[in-house]
N, CA, C and O atoms as a Maestro MAE file, in Angstrom:
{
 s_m_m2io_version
 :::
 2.0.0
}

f_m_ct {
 s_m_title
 :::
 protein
 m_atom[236] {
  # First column is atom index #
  i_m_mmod_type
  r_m_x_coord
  r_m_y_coord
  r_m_z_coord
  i_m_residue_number
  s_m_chain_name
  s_m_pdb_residue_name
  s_m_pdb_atom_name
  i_m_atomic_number
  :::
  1 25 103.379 87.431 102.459 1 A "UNK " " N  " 7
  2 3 102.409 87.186 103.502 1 A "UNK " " CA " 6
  3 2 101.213 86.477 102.887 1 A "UNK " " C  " 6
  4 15 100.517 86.893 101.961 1 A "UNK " " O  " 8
  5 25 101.086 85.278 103.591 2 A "UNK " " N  " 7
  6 3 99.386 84.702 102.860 2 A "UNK " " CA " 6
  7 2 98.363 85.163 103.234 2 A "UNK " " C  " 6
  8 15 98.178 85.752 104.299 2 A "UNK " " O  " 8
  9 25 97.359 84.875 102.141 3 A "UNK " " N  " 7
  10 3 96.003 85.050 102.919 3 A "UNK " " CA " 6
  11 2 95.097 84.148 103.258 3 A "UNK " " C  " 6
  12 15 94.894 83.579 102.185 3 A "UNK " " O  " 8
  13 25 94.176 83.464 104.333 4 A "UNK " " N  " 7
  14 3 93.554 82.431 103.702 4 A "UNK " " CA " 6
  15 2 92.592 82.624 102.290 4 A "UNK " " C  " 6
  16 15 92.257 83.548 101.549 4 A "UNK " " O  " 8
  17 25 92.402 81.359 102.389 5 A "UNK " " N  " 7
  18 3 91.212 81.695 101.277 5 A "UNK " " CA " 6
  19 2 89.598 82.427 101.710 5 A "UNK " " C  " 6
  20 15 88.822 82.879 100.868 5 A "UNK " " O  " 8
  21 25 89.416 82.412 102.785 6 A "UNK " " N  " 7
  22 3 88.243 83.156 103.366 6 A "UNK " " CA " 6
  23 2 88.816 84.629 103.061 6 A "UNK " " C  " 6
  24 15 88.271 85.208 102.121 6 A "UNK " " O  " 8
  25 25 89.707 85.216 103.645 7 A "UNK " " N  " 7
  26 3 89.748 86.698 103.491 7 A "UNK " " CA " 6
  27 2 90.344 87.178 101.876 7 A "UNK " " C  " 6
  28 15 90.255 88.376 101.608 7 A "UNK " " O  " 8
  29 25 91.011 86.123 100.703 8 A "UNK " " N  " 7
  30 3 90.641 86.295 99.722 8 A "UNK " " CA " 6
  31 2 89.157 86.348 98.629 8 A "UNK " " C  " 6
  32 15 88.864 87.139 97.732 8 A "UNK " " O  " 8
  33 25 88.520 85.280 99.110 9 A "UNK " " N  " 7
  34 3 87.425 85.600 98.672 9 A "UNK " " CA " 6
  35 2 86.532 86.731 98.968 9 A "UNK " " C  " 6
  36 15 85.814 87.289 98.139 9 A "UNK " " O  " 8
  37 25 86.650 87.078 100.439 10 A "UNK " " N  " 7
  38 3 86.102 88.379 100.623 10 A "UNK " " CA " 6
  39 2 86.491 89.781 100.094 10 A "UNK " " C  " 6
  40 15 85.704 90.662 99.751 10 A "UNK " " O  " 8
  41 25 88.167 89.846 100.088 11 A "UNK " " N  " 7
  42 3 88.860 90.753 99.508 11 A "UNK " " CA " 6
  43 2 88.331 91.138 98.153 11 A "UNK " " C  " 6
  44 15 88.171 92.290 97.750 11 A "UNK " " O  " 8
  45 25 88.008 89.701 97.316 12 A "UNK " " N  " 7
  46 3 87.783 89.766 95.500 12 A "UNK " " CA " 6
  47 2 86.102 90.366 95.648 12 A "UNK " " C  " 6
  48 15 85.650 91.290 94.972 12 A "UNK " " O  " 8
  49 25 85.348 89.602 96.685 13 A "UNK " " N  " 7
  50 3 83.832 90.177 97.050 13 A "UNK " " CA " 6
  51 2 83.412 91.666 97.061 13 A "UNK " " C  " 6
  52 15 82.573 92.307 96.429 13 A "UNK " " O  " 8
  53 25 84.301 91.968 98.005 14 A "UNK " " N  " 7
  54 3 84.518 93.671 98.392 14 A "UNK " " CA " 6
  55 2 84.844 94.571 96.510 14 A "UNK " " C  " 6
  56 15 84.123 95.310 95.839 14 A "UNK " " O  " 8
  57 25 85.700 94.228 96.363 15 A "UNK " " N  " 7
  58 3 86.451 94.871 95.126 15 A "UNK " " CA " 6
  59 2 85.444 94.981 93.846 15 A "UNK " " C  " 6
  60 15 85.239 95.980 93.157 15 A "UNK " " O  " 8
  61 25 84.878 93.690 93.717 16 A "UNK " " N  " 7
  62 3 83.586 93.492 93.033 16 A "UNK " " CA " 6
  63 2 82.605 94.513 93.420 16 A "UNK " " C  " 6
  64 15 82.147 95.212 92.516 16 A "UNK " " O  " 8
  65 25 82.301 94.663 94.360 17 A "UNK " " N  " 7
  66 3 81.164 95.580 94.940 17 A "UNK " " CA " 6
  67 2 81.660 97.437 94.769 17 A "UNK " " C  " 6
  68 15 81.061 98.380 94.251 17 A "UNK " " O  " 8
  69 25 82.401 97.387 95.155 18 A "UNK " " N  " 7
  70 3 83.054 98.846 95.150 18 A "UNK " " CA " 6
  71 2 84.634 98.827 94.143 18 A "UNK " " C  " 6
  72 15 85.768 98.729 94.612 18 A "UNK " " O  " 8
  73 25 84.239 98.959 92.587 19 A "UNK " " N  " 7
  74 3 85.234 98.838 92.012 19 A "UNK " " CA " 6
  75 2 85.855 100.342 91.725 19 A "UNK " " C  " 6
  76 15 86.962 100.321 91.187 19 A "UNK " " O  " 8
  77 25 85.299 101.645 92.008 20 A "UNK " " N  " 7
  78 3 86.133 102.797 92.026 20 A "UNK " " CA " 6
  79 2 87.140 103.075 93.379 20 A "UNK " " C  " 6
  80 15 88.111 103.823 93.261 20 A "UNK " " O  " 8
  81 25 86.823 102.411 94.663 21 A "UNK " " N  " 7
  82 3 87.646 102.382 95.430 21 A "UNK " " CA " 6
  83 2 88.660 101.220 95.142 21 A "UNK " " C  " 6
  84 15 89.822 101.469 95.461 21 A "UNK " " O  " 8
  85 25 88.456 100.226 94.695 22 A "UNK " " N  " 7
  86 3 89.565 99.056 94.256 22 A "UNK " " CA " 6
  87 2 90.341 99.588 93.334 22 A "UNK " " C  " 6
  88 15 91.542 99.378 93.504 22 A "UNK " " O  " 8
  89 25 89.898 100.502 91.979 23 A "UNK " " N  " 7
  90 3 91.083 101.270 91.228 23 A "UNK " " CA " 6
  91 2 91.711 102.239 91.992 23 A "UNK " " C  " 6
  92 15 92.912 102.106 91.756 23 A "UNK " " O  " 8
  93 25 91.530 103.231 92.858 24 A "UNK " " N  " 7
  94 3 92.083 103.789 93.366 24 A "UNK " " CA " 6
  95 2 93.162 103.595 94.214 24 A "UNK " " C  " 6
  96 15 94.094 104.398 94.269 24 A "UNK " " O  " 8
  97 25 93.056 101.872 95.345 25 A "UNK " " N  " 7
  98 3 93.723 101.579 96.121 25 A "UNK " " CA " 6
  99 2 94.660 100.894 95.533 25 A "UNK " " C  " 6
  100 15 95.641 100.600 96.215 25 A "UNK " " O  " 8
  101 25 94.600 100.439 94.037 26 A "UNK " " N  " 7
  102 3 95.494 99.550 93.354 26 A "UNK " " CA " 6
  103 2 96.483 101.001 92.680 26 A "UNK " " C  " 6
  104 15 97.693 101.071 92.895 26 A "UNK " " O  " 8
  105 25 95.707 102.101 91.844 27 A "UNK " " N  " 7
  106 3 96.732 103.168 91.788 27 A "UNK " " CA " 6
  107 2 97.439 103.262 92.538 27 A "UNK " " C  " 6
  108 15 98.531 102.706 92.420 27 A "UNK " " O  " 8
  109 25 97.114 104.025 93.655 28 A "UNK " " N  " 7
  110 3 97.625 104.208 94.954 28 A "UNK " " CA " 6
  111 2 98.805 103.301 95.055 28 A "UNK " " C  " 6
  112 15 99.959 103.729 95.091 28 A "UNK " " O  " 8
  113 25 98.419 101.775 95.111 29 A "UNK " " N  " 7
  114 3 100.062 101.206 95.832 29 A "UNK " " CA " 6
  115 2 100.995 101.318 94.343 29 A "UNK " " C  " 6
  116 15 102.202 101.075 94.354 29 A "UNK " " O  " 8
  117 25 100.501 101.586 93.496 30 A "UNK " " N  " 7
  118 3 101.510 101.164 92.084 30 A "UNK " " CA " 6
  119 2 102.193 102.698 92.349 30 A "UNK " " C  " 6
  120 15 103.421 102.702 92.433 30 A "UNK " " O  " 8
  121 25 101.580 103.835 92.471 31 A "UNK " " N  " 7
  122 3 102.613 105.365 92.584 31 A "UNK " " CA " 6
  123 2 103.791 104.811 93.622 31 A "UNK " " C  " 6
  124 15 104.986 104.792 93.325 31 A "UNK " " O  " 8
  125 25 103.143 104.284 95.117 32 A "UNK " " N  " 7
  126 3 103.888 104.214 96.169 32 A "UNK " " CA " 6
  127 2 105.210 102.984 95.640 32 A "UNK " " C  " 6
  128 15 106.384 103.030 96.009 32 A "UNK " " O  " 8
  129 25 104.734 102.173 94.907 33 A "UNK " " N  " 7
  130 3 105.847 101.139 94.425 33 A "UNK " " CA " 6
  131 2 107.062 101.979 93.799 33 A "UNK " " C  " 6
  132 15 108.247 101.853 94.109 33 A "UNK " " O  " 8
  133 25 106.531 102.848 92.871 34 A "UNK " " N  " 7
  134 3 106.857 103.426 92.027 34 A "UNK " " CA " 6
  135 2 108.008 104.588 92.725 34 A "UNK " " C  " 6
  136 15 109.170 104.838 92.407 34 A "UNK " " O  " 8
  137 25 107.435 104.954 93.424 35 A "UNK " " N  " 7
  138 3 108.128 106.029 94.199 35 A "UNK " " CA " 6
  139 2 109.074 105.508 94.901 35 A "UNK " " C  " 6
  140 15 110.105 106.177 94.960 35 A "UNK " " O  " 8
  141 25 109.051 104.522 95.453 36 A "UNK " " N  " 7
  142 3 110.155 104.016 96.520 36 A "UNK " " CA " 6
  143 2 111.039 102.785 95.869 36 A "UNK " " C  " 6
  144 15 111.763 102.051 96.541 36 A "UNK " " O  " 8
  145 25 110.849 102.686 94.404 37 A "UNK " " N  " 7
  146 3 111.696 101.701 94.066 37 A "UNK " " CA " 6
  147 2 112.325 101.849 92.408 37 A "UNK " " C  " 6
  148 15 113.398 101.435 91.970 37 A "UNK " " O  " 8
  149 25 111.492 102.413 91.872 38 A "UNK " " N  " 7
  150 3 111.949 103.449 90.643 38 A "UNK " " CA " 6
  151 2 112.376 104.475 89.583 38 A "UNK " " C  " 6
  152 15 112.770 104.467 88.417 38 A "UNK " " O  " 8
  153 25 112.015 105.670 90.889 39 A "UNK " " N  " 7
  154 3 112.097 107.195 90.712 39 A "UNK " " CA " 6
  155 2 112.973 107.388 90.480 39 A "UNK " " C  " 6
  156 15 113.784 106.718 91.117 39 A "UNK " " O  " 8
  157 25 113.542 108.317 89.522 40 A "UNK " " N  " 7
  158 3 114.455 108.740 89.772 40 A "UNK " " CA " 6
  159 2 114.732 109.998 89.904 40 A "UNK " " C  " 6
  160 15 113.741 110.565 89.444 40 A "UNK " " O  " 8
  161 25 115.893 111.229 90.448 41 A "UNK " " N  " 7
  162 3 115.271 112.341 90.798 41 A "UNK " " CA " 6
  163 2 114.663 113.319 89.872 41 A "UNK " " C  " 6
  164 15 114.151 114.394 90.184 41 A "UNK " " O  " 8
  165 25 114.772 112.862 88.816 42 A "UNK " " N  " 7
  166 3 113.902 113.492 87.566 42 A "UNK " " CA " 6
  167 2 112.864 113.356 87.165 42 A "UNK " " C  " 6
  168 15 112.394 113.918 86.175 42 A "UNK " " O  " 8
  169 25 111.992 112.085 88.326 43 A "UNK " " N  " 7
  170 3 110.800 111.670 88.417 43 A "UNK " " CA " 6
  171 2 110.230 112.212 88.853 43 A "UNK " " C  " 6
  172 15 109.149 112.728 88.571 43 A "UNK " " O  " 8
  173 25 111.379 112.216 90.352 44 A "UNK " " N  " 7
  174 3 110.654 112.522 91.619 44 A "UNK " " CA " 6
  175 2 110.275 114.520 91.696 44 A "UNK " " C  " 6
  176 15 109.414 115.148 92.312 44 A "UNK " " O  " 8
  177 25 111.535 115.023 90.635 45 A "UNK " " N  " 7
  178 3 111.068 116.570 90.987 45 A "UNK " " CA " 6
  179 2 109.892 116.731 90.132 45 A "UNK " " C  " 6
  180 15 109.272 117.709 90.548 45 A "UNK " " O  " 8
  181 25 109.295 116.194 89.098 46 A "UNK " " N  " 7
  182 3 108.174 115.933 88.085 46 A "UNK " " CA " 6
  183 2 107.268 115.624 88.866 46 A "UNK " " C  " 6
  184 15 106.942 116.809 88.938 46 A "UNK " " O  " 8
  185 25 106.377 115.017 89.683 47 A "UNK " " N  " 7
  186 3 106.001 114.655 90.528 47 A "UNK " " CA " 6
  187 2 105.592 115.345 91.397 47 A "UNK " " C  " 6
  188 15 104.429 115.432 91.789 47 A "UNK " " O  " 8
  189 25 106.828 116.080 91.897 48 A "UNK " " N  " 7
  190 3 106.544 117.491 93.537 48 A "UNK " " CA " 6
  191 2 105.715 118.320 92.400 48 A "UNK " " C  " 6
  192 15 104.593 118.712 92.724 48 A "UNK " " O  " 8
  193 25 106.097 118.551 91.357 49 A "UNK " " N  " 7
  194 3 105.294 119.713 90.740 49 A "UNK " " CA " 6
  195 2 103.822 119.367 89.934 49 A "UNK " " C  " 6
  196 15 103.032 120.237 89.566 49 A "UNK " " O  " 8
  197 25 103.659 118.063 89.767 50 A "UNK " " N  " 7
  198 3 102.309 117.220 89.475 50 A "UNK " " CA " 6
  199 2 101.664 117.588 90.697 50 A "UNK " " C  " 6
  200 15 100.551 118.103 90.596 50 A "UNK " " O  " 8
  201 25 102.380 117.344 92.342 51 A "UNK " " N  " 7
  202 3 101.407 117.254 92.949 51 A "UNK " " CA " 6
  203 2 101.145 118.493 93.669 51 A "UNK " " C  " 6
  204 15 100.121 118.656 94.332 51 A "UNK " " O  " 8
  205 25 102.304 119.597 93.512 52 A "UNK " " N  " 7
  206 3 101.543 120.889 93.823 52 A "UNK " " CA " 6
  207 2 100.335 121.447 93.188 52 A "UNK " " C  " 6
  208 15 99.341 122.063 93.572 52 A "UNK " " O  " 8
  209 25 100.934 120.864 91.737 53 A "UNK " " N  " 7
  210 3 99.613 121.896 90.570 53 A "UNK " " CA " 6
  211 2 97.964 121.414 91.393 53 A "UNK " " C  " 6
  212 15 97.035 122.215 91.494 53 A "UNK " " O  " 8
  213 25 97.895 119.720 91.995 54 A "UNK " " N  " 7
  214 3 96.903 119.289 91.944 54 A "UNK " " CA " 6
  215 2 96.635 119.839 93.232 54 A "UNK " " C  " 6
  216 15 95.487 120.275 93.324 54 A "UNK " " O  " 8
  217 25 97.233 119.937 94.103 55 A "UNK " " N  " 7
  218 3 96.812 120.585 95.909 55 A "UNK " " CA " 6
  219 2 96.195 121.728 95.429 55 A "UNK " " C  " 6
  220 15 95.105 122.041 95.909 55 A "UNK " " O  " 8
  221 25 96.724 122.436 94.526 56 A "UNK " " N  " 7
  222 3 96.164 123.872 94.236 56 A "UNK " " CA " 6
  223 2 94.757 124.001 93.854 56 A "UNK " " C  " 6
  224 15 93.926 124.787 94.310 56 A "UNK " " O  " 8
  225 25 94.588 122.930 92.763 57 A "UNK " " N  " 7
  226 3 93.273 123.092 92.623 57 A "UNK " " CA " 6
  227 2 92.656 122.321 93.283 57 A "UNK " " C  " 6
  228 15 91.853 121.830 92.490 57 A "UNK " " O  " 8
  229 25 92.505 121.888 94.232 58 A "UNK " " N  " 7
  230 3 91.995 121.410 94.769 58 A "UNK " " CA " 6
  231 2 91.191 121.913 95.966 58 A "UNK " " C  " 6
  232 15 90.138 121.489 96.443 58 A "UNK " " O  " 8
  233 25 92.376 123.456 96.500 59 A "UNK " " N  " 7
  234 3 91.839 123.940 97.124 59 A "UNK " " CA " 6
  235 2 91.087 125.390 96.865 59 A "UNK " " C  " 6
  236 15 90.420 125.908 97.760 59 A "UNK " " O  " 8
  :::
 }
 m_bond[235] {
  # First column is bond index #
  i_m_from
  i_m_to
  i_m_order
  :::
  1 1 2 1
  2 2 3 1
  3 3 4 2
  4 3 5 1
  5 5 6 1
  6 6 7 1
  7 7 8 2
  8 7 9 1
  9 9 10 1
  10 10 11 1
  11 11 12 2
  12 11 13 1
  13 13 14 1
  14 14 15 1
  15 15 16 2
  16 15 17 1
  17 17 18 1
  18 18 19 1
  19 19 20 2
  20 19 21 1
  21 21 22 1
  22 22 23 1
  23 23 24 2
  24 23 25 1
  25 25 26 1
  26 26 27 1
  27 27 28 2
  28 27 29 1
  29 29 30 1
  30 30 31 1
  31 31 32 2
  32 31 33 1
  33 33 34 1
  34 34 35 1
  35 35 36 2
  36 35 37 1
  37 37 38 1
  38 38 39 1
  39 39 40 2
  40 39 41 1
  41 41 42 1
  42 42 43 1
  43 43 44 2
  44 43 45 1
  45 45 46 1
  46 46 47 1
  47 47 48 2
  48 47 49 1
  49 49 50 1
  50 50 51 1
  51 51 52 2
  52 51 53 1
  53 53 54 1
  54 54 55 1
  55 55 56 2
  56 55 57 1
  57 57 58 1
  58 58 59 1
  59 59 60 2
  60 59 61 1
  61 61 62 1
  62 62 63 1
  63 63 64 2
  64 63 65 1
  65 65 66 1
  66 66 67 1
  67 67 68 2
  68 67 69 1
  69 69 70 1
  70 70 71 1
  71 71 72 2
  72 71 73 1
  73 73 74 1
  74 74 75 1
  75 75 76 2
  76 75 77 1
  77 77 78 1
  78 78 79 1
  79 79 80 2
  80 79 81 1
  81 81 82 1
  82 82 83 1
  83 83 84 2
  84 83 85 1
  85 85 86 1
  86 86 87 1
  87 87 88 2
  88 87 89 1
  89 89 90 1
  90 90 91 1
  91 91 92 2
  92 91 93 1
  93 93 94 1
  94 94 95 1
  95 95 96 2
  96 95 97 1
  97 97 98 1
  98 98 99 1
  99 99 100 2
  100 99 101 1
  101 101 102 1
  102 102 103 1
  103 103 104 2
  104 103 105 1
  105 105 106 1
  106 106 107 1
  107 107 108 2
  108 107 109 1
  109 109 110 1
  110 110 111 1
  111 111 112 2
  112 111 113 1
  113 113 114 1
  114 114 115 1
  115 115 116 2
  116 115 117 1
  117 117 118 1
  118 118 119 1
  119 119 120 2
  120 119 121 1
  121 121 122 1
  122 122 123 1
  123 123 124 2
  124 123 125 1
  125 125 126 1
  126 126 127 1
  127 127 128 2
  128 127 129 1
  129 129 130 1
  130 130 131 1
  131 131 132 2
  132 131 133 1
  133 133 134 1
  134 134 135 1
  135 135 136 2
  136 135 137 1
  137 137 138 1
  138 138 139 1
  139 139 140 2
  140 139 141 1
  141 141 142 1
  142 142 143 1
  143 143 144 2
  144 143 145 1
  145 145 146 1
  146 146 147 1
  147 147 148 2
  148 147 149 1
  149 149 150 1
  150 150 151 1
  151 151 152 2
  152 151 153 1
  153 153 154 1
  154 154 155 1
  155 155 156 2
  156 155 157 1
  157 157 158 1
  158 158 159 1
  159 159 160 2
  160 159 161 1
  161 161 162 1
  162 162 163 1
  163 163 164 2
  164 163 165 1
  165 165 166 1
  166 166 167 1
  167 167 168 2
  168 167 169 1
  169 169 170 1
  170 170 171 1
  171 171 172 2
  172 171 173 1
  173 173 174 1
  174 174 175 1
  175 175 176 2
  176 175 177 1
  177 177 178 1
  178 178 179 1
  179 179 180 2
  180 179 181 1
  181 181 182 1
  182 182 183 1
  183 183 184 2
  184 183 185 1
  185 185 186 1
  186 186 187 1
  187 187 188 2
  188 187 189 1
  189 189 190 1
  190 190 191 1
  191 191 192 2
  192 191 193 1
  193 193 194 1
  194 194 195 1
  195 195 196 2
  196 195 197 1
  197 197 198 1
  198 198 199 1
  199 199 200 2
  200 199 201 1
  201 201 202 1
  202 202 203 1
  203 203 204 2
  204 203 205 1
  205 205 206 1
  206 206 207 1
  207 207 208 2
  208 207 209 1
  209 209 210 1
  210 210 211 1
  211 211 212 2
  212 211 213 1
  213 213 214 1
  214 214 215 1
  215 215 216 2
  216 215 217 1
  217 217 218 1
  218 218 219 1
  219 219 220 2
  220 219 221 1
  221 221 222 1
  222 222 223 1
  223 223 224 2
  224 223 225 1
  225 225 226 1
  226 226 227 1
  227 227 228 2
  228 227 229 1
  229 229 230 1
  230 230 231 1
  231 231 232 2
  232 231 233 1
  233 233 234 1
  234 234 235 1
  235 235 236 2
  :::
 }
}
């Protein structure tokens, strides 16, 4: 999908300005890549238990 160049430059503008939400949203899609195209189920049960430990403390 393209972008023009107006909503790239704004995109790189934004990211510049708020670079702890730009690492996060770039983590974010690399797990989701990760998850739906590399896992394997020895990842994926590693993972359920990464992300229980973290719900826990969290709450």
């Amino acid at each position: 999908m393209a972008v023009s160049d107006a909503q790239a430059r704004a995109s790189k503008k934004y990211d510049t300005k708020h670079p702890e939400q730009a690492r996060q949203r770039k983590a974010k899609s690399a797990a989701r890549s990760f998850i739906r195209n590399r896992a394997t189920l020895d990842d994926l049960k590693e993972l359920e238990e990464l992300i229980n430990e973290r719900r826990s403390s969290l709450k």
